[in-house]
C-alpha positions in Angstrom: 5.6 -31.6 -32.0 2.0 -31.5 -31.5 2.2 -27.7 -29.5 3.3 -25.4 -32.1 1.4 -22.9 -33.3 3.0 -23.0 -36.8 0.1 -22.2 -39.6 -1.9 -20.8 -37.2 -2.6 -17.6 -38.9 -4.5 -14.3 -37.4 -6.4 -12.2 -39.6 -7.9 -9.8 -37.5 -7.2 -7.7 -34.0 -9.8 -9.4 -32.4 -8.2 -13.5 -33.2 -4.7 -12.2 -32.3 -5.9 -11.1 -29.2 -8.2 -13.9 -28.1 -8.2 -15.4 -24.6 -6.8 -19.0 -26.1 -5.1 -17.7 -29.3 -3.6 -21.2 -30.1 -5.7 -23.5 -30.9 -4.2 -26.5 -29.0 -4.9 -24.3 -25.6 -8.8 -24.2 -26.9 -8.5 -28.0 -27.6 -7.4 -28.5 -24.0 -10.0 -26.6 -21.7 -12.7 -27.6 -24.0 -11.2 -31.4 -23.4 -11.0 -30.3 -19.6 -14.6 -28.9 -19.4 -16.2 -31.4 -21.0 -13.9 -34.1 -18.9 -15.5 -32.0 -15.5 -19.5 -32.2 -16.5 -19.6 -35.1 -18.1 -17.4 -37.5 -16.6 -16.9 -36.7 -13.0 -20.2 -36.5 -12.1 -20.9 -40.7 -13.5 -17.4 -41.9 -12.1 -16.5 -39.8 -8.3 -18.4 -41.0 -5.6 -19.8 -39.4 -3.0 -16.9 -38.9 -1.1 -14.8 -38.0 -3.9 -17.0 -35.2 -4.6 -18.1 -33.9 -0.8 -14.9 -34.3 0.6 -12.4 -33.7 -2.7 -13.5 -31.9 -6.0 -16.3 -29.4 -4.1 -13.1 -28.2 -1.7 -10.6 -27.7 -4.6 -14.0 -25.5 -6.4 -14.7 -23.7 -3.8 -10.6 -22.8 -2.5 -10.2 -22.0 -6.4 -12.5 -19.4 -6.2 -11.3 -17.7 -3.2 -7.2 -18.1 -4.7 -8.5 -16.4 -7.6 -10.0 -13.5 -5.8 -7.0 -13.9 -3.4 -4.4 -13.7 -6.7 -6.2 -10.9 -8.6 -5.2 -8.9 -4.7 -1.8 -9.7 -4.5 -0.5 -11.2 -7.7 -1.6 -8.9 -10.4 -2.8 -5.7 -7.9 0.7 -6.6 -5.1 -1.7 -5.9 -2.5 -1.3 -8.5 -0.1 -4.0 -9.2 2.4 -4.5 -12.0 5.6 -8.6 -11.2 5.2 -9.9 -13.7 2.8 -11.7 -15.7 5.7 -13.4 -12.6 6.9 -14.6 -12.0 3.3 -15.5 -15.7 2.6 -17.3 -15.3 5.8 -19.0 -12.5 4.9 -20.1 -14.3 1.5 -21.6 -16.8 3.5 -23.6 -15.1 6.6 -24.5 -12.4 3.7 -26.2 -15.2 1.7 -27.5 -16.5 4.7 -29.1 -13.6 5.7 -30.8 -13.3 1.7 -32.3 -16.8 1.5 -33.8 -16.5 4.9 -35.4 -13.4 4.6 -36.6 -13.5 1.0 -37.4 -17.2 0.4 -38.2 -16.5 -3.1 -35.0 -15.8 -4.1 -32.6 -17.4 -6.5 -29.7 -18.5 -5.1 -27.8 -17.9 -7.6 -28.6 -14.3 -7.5 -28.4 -14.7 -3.7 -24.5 -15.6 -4.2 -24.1 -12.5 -6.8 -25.6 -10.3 -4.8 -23.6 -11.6 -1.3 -20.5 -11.2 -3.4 -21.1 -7.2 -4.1 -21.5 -7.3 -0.1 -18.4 -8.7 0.2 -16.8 -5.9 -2.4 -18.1 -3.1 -0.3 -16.9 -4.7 2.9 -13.2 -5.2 1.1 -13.4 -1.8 -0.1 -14.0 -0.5 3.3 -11.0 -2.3 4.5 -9.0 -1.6 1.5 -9.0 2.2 2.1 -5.8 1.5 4.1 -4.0 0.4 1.0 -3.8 3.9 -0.4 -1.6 5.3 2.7 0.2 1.8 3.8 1.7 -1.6 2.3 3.8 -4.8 2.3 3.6 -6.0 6.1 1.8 -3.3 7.4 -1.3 -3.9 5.1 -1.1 -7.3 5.9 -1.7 -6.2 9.8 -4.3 -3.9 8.5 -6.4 -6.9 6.8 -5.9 -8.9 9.3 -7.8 -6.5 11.7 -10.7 -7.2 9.2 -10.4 -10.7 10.0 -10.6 -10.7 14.0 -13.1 -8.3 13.7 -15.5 -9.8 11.4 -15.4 -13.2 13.0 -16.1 -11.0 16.4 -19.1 -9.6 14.8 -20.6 -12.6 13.4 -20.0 -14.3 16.5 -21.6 -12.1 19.1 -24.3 -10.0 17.0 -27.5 -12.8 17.0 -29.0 -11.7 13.6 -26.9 -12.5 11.7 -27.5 -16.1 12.6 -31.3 -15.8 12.9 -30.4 -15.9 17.0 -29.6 -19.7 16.8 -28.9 -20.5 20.2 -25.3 -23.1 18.7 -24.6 -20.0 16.7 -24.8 -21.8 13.6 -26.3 -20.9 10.1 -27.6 -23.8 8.2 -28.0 -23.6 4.2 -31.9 -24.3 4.1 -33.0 -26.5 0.9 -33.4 -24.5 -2.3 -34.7 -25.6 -5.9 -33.2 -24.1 -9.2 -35.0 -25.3 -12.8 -37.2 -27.9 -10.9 -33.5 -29.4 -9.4 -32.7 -29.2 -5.4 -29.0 -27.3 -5.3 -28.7 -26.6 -1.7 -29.6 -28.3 1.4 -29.4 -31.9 3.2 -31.8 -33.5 0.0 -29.7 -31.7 -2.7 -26.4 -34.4 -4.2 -22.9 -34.4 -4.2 -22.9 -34.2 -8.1 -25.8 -31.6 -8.3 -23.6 -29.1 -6.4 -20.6 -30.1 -7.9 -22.2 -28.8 -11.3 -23.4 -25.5 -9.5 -19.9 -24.9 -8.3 -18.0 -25.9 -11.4 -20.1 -23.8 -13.3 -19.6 -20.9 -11.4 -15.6 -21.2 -11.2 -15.8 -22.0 -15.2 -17.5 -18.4 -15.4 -15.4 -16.5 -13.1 -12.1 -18.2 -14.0 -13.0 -16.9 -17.5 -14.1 -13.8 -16.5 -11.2 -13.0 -14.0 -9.1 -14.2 -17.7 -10.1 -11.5 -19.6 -9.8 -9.1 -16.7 -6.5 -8.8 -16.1 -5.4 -8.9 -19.6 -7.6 -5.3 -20.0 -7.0 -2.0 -19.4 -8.0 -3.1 -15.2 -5.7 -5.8 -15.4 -2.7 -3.8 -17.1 -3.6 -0.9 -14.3 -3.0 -3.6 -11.2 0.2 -4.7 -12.8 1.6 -1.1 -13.1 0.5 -0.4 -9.4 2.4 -3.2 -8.6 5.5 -3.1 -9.9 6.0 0.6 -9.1 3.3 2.7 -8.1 4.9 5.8 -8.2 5.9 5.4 -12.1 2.7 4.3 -12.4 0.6 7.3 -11.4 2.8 9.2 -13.2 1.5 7.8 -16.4 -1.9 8.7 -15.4 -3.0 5.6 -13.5 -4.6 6.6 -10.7 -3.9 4.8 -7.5 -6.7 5.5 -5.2 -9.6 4.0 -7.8 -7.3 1.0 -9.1 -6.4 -0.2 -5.4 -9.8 -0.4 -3.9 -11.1 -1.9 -7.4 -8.6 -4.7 -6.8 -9.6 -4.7 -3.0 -13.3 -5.1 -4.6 -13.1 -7.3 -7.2 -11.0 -9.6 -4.9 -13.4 -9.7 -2.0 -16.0 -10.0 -4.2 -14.9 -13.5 -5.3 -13.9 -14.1 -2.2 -17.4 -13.1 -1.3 -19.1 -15.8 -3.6 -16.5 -18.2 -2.3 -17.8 -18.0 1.1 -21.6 -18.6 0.0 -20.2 -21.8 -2.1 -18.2 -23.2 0.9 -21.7 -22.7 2.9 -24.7 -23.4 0.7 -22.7 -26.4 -1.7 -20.1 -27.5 0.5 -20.4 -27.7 4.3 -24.4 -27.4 4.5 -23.8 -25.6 8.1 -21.0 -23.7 9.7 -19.8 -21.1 12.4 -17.4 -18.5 12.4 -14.4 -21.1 12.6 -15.3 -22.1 9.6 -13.5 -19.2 8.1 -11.0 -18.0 10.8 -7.4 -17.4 10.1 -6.5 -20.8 9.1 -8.7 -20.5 5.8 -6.5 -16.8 4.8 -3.4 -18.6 5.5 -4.4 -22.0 3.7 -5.8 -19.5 0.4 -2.7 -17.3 1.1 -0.1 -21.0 0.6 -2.1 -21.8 -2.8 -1.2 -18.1 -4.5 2.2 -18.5 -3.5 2.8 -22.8 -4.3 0.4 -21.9 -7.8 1.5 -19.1 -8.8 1.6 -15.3 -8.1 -0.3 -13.3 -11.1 -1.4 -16.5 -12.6 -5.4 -17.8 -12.7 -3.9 -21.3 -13.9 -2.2 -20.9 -11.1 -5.0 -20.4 -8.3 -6.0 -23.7 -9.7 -2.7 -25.9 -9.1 -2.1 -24.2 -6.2 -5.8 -25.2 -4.5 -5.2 -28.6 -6.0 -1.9 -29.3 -4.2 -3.4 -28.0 -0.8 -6.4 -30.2 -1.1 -4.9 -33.2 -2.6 -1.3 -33.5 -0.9 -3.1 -34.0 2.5 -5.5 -36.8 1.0 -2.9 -38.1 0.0 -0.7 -38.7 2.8 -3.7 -39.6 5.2 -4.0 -42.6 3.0 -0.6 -43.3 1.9 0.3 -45.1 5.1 -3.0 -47.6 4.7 -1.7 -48.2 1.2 1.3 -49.5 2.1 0.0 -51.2 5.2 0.7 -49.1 7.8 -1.4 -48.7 10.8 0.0 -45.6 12.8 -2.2 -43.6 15.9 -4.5 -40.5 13.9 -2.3 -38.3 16.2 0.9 -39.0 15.0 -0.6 -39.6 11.7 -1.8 -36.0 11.7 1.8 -34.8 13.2 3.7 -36.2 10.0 0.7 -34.9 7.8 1.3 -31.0 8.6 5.1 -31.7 9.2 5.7 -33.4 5.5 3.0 -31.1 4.2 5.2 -27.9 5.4 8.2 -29.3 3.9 6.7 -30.2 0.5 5.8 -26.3 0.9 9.4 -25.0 1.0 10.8 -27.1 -0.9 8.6 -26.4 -4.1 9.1 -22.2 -3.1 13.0 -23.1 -3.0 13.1 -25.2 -6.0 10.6 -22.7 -8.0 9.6 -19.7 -6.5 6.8 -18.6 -9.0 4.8 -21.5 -8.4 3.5 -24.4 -10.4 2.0 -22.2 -13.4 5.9 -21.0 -14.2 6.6 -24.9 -14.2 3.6 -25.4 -16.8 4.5 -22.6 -19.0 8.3 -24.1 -19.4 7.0 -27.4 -19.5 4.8 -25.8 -23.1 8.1 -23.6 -24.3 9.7 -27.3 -24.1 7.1 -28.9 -26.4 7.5 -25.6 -28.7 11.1 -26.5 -29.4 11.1 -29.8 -29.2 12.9 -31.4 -30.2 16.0 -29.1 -30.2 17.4 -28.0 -27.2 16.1 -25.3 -24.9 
């Protein structure tokens, strides 16, 4: 079969332990990357790309920082809004005040904001977890809204309380802002998710990654073995909001264009919180299939009904949405409760042993 790895030889340390040691798994996200800046950018329209593809970039992002919290580091967390929003009214805050600055840098350096918030909320982790952490990180998510809701500089005193992503030019090319176009941000945002996915990759296959793991399956056995529990859990708690973080300045400055506080209340940790857990716990592929189903599936059945000629009232329509979208839900954690990336990785053992059985 076409998936084996037979021949594929390793000469050195650093070849055995490459990100994409087979060579068909290089073939594919090479085929993937190349399919998402060259191709989608000449064939989506502008709905496809505003109101699909930037959503699924931006959620992807935040599942990832979402995953590297609870899947690899098992601390879970109801927060990511707050931390997105932070990302965003951080980044807000940079652009307005020094106009001069790159906004990509802007988003880097609204991220590290969003790590030193996380870590401030983190501290918790080291007495506390399971449901109780949860309660603790959700704390962070009331009161952040709260703060960016009645504390006027943070939205430049804007009488509607919004904050508005003001135009911005990179290399000559408009990224933010009302005269900046769908496929322009869409290759800001792709770019950054290529980086971080990658980044996030090599991360937790390291010395970090292997610590979160051990702190997760049994902390105690792991500070035994010289891990230390304090330092690993509010790195994780970092890291995580930091991504989170960036997310928030993306679903700003190359999604929405404006927002409020609602923007990233409760819903959004819940919504980020449903993709980890349908992807895949402790899996980056998985962040992706797992923001993919929760922006696609309810595409999907707002139009299914038009395809097949059905004219229904948006109320009802919206009704069946949620109702058929929560059952999809428990029925793919019932049928495989490590997500979509554990149905992927049998789905490649298959094509290993193919054609014998497995």
């Amino acid at each position: 079969m076409f998936y084996r790895e037979s021949g594929q030889f390793k000469s050195s340390y650093v070849a055995d332990q490459a990100i994409f040691p087979i060579a068909q798994d290089r073939w594919f996200i090479f085929a993937v990357l190349a399919v998402a800046y060259l191709v989608v950018p000449i064939v989506a329209n502008e709905y496809w790309l505003q109101a699909v593809i930037i959503p699924f970039l931006v959620f992807a992002m935040a599942a990832i920082g979402l995953n590297l919290l609870t899947g690899y580091a098992g601390q879970l967390s109801l927060g990511t809004g707050a931390f997105m929003a932070v990302g965003a009214y951080a980044t807000y805050k940079l652009v307005t005040m020094f106009p001069e600055l790159n906004v990509i840098a802007a988003f880097l350096i609204s991220g590290l904001i969003a790590a030193g918030v996380g870590v401030v909320f983190g501290i918790p982790s080291l007495r506390i977890k399971g449901f109780y952490l949860a309660v603790a990180t959700l704390a962070a998510q009331f009161f952040l809204s709260w703060l960016f809701n009645k504390v006027g500089w943070f939205y430049n005193y804007n009488p509607s309380g919004t904050i508005t992503a003001p135009p911005r030019m990179m290399a000559g090319i408009m990224v933010t802002g009302p005269e900046a176009t769908a496929a322009v941000r869409y290759l800001v945002a792709l770019t950054l998710v290529a980086v971080f996915a990658l980044a996030a990759k090599n991360l937790v296959r390291g010395r970090i990654g292997r610590s979160w793991m051990a702190i997760r399956d049994m902390d105690i056995a792991a500070e035994i073995i010289g891990i230390r529990p304090f330092q690993t859990k509010l790195l994780a708690f970092a890291i995580s909001s930091f991504y989170c973080g960036v997310a928030g300045a993306m679903t700003l400055f190359l999604w929405l264009g404006s927002a409020e506080t609602e923007a990233f209340n409760i819903d959004v940790s819940f919504q980020v919180l449903f993709m980890v857990i349908i992807g895949g716990l402790g899996s980056i592929l998985g962040s992706f299939l797992g923001a993919a189903f929760i922006t696609l599936v309810p595409v999907f059945l707002t139009n299914a009904p038009q395809m097949f000629g059905i004219t229904m009232a948006t109320d009802l329509q919206k009704h069946l949405e949620v109702m058929i979208f929560g059952g999809l839900i428990i029925y793919f954690l019932i049928v495989e409760p490590h997500g979509f990336a554990r149905l992927w990785q049998i789905a490649k053992e298959k094509l290993r042993r193919w054609p014998f059985p497995y």
